[in-house]
N, C-alpha and C positions, 0 to 999 in steps of 0.2 A: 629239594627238601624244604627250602624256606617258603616257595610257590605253596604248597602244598599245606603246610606251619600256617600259612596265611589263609588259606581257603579253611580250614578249620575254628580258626577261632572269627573268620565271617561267620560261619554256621554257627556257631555258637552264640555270636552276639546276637544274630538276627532271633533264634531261637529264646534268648533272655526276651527280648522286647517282645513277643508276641504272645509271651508266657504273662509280662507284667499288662500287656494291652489286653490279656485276656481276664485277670483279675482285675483291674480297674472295670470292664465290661461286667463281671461278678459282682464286684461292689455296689455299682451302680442300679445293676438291677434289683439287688438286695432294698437297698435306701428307697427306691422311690413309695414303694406301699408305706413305709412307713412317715414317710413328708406328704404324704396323700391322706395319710388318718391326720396327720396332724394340723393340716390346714382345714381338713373338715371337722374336727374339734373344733379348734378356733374360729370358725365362720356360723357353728351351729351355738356356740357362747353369745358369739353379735346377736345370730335371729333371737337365741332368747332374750337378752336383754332388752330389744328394741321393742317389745310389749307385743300383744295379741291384738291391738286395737291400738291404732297411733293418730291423732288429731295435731293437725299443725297450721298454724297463722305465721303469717308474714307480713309487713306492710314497709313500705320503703326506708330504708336506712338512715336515709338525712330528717326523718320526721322525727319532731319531739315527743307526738303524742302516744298515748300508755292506752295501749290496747290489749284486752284482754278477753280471753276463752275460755270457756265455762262449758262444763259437762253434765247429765245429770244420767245417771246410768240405773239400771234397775232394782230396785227396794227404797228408789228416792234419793240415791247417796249424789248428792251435788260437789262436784269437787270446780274452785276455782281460786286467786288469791288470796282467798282471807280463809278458805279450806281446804288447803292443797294434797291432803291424803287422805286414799278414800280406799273400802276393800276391793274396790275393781280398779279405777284409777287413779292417778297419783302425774298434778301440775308439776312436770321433772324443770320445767325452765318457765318463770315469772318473768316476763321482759316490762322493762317500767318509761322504753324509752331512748331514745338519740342521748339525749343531756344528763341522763341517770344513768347510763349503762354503757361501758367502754368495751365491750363485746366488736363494736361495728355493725351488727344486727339487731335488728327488730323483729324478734321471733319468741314465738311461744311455743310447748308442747307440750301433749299429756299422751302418757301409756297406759295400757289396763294391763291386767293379768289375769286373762281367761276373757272367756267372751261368753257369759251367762245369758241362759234365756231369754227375753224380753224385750222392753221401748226405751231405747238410749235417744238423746237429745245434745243439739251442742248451740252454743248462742256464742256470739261475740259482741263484747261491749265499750265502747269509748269511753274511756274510765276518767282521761284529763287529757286536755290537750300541752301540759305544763304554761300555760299561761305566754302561747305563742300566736293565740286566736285559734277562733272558732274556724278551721282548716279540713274539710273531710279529707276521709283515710279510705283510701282504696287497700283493700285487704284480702290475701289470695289464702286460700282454705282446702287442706288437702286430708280425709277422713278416708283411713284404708282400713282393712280387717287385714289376718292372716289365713291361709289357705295354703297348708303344707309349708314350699316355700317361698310362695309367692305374696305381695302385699295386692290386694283387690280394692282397687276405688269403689269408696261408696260415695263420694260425692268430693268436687274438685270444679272450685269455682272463684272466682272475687266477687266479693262483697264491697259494697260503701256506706261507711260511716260518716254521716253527716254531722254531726256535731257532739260537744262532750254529753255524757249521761243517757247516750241514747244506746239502744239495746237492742239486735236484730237475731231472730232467729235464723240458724242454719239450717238445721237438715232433723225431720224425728224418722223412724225407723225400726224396725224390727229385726231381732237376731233371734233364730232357732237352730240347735246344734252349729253354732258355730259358724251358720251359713244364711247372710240378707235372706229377709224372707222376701219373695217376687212383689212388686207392688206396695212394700210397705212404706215407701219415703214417702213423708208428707212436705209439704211446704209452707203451712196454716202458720201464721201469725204467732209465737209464742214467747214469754221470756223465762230466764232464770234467775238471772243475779238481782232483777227487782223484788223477782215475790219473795225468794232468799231473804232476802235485805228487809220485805215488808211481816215477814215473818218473827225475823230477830229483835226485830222493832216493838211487834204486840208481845212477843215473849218479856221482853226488859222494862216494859210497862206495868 
């Protein structure tokens, strides 16, 4: 009788646990669609913040010199330090520097929002060296567009800056619907932050 007492409430507990392993197996399948929308929320937040068109400088951390990236995108809107927002893009980080800036980086970047018709332009310029000598700057330059969800190099190189005040063009180019137009990157000689600069100059005149 107690054999028998005992064989029973074995069935019954094994019975419990495969009842509860069958509902933790229910729950679990329940949860995941929805931790699956919600990481894809959250990762499609990131893509959009991270702009439609992202430009990024870099040059070595232990340097004091104040480099800086300039855009000039189409209807003429030049965005760089001293005009850091623009209707396409917008300077989200102004680096000044090793000895101005406690980041540990020396990095610039700018975002657009949207990627409009036309001839976008980007130049980088040796702004100061902070008064540590005339030191060129080796400068690494990474120019993507967006495409769904992927980032597309349009151009990804190092540049060198040879002294302060000097000005080098990156990369000019064409975008149509949102997609490099075949053969439009030039590499011709051009600036921005001078004629900017030489502009401002005959205006306040």
């Amino acid at each position: 009788m107690t054999r028998q007492r005992e064989d029973s409430m074995s069935i019954v507990f094994r019975d419990l646990l495969m009842l509860l392993a069958l509902l933790m197996l229910t729950l679990v399948v329940l949860l995941i669609p929805l931790i699956e929308v919600k990481q894809e929320t959250v990762q499609t937040e990131i893509e959009k913040a991270a702009g439609d068109m992202i430009a990024e400088i870099s040059w070595a951390s232990d340097s004091p010199a104040d480099i800086d990236l300039w855009t000039d995108a189409p209807g003429e809107e030049r965005v760089g330090y001293s005009m850091p927002f623009g209707k396409i893009f917008n300077l989200v980080r102004d680096d000044l520097g090793r000895d101005v800036d406690y980041s540990g980086l020396n990095y610039e970047f700018s975002f657009s929002r949207g990627i409009p018709d036309g001839r976008y332009r980007f130049s980088i310029v040796y702004y100061t060296d902070n008064d540590q000598g005339e030191t060129p700057v080796d400068v690494r330059i990474s120019i993507r567009h967006r495409q769904g969800k992927l980032m597309i190099p349009i151009y990804e190189d190092v540049m060198t800056l040879d002294y302060p005040g000097q000005e080098k063009g990156i990369v000019t180019f064409t975008m149509e619907d949102k997609k490099l137009v075949p053969e439009s990157r030039s590499f011709e000689p051009f600036d921005i932050f001078h004629s900017t600069l030489k502009q401002s100059q005959t205006k306040s005149k």
